[in-house]
C-alpha positions as MATLAB code, in Angstrom:
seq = 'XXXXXXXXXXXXXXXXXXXXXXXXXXXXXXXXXXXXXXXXXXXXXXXXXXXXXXXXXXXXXXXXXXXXXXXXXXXXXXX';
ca = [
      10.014   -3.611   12.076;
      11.072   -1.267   14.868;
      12.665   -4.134   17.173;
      16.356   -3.739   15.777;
      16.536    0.156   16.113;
      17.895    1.693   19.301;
      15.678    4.223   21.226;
      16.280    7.563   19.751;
      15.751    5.866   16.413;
      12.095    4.404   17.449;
      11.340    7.713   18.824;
      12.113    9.526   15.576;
      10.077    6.751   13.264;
       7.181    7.414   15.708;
       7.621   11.289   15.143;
       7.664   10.718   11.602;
      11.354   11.812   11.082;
      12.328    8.916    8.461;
      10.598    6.797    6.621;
      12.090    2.800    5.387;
      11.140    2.615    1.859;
      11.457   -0.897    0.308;
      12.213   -1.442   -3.507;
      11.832   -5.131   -3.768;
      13.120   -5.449   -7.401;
      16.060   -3.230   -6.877;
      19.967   -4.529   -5.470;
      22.650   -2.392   -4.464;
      22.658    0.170   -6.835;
      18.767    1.344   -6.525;
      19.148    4.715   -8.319;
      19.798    2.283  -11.827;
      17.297   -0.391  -10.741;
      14.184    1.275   -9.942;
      15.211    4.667  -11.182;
      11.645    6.219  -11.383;
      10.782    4.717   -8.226;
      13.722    5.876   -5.681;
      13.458    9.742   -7.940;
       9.681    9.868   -6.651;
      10.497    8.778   -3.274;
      13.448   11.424   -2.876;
      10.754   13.567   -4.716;
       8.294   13.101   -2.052;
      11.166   13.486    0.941;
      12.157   16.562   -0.470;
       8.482   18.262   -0.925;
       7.558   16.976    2.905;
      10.120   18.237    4.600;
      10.781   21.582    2.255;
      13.848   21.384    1.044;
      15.651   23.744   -0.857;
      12.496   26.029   -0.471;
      12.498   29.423    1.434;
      11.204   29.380    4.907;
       7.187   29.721    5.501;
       6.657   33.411    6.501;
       3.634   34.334    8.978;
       2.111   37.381    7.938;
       1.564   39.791   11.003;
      -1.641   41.956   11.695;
      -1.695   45.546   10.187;
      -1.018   47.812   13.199;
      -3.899   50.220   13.247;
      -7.071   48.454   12.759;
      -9.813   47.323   15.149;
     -10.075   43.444   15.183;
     -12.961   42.111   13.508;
     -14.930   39.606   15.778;
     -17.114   37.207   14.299;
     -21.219   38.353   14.696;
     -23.624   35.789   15.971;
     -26.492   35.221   13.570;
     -28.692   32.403   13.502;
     -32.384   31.117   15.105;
     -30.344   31.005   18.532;
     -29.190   34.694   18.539;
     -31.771   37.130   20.085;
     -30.814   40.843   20.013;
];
């Protein structure tokens, strides 16, 4: 549970920051015990927070065109 970790640490479980993954059959040395398992979990780690991928990029709007705005259609439209 959260009742042993200090506040910046509850805060940052809440937010989603880290996750506590348990391996019940593994000991110490988890990477030889549950190999598969722990490589899918740093798998997973890796994909959610993007790492080693190149940085989302927001296309902008091509300067020079008129918006386009949505056109009401529909039994509730009367021209």
């Amino acid at each position: 549970g959260t009742d042993s970790l200090d506040k910046p640490l509850t805060i940052g479980q809440m937010q989603g920051k880290f996750q506590l993954v348990l391996l019940p059959m593994a000991g110490h040395a988890v990477h030889e015990d549950e190999a598969v398992a722990a490589a899918n979990h740093i798998r997973t780690f890796l994909q959610r927070f993007r790492v080693g991928e190149p940085p989302l990029v927001v296309p902008r709007p091509v300067t020079g065109l008129k918006p386009v705005l949505p056109v009401v259609a529909g039994p509730f439209h009367k021209p």
